[in-house]
C-alpha positions in Angstrom: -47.0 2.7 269.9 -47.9 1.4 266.4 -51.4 -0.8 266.3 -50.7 -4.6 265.5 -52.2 -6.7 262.6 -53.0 -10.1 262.1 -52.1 -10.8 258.8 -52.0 -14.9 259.4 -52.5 -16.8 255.9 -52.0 -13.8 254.0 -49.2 -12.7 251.2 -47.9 -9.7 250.7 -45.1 -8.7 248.0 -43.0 -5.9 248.5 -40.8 -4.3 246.0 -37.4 -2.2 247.3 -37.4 -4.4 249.9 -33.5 -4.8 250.2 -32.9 -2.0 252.6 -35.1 1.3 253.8 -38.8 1.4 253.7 -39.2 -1.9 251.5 -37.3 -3.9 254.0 -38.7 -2.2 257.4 -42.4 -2.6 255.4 -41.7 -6.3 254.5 -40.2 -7.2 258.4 -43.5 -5.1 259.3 -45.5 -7.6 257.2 -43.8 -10.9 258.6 -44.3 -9.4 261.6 -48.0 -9.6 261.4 -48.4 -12.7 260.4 -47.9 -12.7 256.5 -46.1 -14.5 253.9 -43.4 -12.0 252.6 -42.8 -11.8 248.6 -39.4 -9.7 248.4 -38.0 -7.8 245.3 -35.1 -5.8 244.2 -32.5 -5.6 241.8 -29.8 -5.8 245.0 -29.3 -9.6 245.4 -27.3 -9.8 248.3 -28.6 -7.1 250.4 -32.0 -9.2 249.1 -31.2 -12.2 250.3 -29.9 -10.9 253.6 -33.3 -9.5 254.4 -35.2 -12.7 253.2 -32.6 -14.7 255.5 -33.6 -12.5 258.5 -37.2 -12.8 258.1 -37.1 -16.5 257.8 -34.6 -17.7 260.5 -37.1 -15.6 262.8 -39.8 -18.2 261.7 -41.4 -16.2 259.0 -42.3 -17.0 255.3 -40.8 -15.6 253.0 -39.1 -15.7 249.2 -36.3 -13.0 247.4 -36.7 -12.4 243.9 -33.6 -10.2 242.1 -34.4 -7.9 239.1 -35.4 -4.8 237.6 -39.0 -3.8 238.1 -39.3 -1.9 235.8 -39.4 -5.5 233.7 -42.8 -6.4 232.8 -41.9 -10.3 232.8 -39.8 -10.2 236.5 -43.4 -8.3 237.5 -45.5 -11.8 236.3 -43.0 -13.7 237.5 -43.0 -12.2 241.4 -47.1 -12.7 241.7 -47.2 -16.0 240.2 -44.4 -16.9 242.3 -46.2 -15.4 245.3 -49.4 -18.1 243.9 -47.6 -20.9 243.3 -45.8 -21.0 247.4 -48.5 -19.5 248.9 -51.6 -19.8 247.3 -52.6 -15.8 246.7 -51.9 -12.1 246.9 -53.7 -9.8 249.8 -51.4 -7.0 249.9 -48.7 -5.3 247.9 -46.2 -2.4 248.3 -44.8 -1.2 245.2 -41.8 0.9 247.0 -39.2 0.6 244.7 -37.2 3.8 243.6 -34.3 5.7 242.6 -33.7 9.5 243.3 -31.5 10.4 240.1 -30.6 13.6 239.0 -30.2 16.6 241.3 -29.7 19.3 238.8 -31.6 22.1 237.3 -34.3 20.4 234.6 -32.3 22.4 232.1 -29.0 20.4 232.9 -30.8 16.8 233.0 -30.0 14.3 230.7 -32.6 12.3 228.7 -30.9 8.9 229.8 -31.1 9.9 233.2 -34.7 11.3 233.3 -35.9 7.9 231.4 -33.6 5.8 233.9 -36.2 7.3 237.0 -39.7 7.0 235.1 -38.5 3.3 233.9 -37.9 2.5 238.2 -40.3 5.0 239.5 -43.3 5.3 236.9 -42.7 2.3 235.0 -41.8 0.0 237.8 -45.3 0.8 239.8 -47.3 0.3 236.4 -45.5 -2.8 235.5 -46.2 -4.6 239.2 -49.3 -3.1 239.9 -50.8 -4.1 236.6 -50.5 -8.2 237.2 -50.9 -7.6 241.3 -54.5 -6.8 240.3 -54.6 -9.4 238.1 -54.4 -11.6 240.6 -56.6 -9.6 242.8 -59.3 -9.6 240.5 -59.3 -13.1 240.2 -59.5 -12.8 243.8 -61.8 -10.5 244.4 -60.2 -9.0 247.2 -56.5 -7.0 247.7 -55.2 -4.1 249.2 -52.1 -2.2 247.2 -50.5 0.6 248.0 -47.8 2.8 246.0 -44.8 4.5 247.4 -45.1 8.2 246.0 -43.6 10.9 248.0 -43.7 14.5 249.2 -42.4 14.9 245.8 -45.9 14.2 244.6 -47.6 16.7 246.3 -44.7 20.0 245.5 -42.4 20.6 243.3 -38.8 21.4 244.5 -35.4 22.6 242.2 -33.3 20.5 241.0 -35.1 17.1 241.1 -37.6 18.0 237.9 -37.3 14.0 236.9 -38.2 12.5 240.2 -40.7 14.9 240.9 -42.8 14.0 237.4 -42.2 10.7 238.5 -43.6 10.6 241.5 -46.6 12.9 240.3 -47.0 10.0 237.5 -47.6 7.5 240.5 -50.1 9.2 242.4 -52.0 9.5 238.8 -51.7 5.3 238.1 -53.2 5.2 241.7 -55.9 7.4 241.1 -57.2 5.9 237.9 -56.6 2.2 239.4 -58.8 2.9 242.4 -61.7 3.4 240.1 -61.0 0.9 237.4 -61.1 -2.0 241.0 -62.6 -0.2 243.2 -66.3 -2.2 243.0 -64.0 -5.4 242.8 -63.1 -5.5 246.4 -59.9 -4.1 245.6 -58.3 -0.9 247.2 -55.3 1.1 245.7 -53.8 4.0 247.4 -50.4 5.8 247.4 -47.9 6.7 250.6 -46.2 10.3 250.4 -43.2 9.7 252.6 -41.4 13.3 253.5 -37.7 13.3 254.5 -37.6 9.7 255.5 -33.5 8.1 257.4 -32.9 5.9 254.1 -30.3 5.1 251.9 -31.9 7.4 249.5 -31.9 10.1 252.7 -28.3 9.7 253.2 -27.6 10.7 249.4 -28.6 14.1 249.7 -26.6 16.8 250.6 -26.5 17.6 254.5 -26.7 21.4 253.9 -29.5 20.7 251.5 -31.2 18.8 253.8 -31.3 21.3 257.0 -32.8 23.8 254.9 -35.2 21.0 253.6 -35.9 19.8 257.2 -36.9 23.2 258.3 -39.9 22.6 256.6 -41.4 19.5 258.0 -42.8 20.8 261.1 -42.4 17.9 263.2 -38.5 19.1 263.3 -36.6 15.4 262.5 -36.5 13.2 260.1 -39.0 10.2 260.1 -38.2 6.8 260.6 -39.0 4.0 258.0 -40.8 2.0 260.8 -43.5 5.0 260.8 -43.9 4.8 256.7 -44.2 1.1 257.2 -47.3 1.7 260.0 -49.2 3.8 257.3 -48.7 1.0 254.5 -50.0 -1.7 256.9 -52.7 0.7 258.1 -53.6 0.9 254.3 -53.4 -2.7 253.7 -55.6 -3.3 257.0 -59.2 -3.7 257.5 -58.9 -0.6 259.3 -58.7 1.0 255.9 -62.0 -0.4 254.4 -63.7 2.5 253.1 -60.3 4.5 251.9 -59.4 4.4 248.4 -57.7 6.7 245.5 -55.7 8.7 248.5 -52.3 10.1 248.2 -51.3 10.1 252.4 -49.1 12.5 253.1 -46.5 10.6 256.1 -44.2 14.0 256.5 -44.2 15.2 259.6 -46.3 18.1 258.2 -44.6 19.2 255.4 -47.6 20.1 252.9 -49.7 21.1 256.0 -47.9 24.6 255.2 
């Protein structure tokens, strides 16, 4: 059973949150109390999700782009200000997988197509969410790296520096806020059933799933638990951490 959160009067924005762990983090946030700020470049699945979360009483807004757009990245948190008043929490989840390929076979249009989501997209929404936040004073963030962080595996070279890159900008934010009553951290999901899951090959996967110890796949409703644990009071003293949510994976 996952611990519940009151989250009344505050906001939280959530980027990738037309499907997989956006969505199941942003339902996780209404949930709890919050104000839900959604983002994605998918409008109808978007709007779907923002439709569910306010015919169940919730508050909450869809904003369509690309994130890895400096100006939709303004426009989200001063959107959040301007209906609700502030910005407590943010999940910057948004992602692509792209190329599976030896690095020697990548492409430079597809490598710069996953820093501009992955790397790019984090910087771009992070940078005026603490903005905000500083104004603030307070604000709790937290990235979506991955297991692909942590280890390298073949054939995914561009996602892998990408999501390396992430836990860096996390690092280096932590410090720059941390005396500001601001945390940033970053999630490492492992194999995780999403979208993105589903795109890789079964045969690829079994061999990747005999590494996680825990012997399935995770559920996004368990990545969602660790952001909101992150975003909690519960979390008041962590900071700068890349958490591993992998069922084990880099325990090996």
């Amino acid at each position: 059973m996952n611990p519940t959160y009151d989250f009344a009067g505050q906001v939280a924005l959530v980027t990738g949150a037309s499907s997989g762990l956006g969505a199941a983090t942003a339902k996780a946030f209404a949930k709890a109390g919050a104000a839900v700020v959604l983002v994605d470049r998918s409008e109808e699945r978007l709007n779907a999700v923002a439709r569910e979360l306010t015919s169940a009483g919730a508050k909450a807004i869809a904003i369509v782009g690309d994130v890895s757009d400096e100006t939709l990245a303004k426009t989200a948190v001063d959107r959040a200000v301007a209906q609700f008043g502030r910005l407590d929490m943010a999940y910057n989840n948004a992602g692509i997988l792209g190329p599976m390929c030896p690095m020697s076979e990548e492409t430079g249009d597809g490598y710069d197509d996953v820093q501009q989501v992955n790397l790019r997209g984090v910087w771009t929404f992070m940078k005026h969410e603490l903005l905000q936040m500083k104004r603030q004073r307070s604000g709790a963030i937290v990235n979506c790296s991955s297991l692909g962080g942590l280890v390298g595996l073949p054939g995914r070279a561009a996602y892998h520096a990408s999501k390396h890159g992430v836990i860096g900008l996390t690092k280096s934010a932590a410090l720059d806020v941390a005396a500001e009553g601001i945390r940033v951290n970053a999630i490492c999901p492992g194999c995780i059933e999403t979208p993105m899951g589903d795109a890789i090959d079964p045969d690829a996967m079994k061999e990747f799933l005999k590494q996680q110890p825990i012997g399935r796949m995770g559920k996004p409703d368990e990545v969602a638990a660790a952001v909101l644990w992150l975003c909690s009071p519960a979390a008041s003293l962590i900071l700068g951490v890349a958490l591993p949510v992998d069922g084990g994976f880099v325990a090996h």
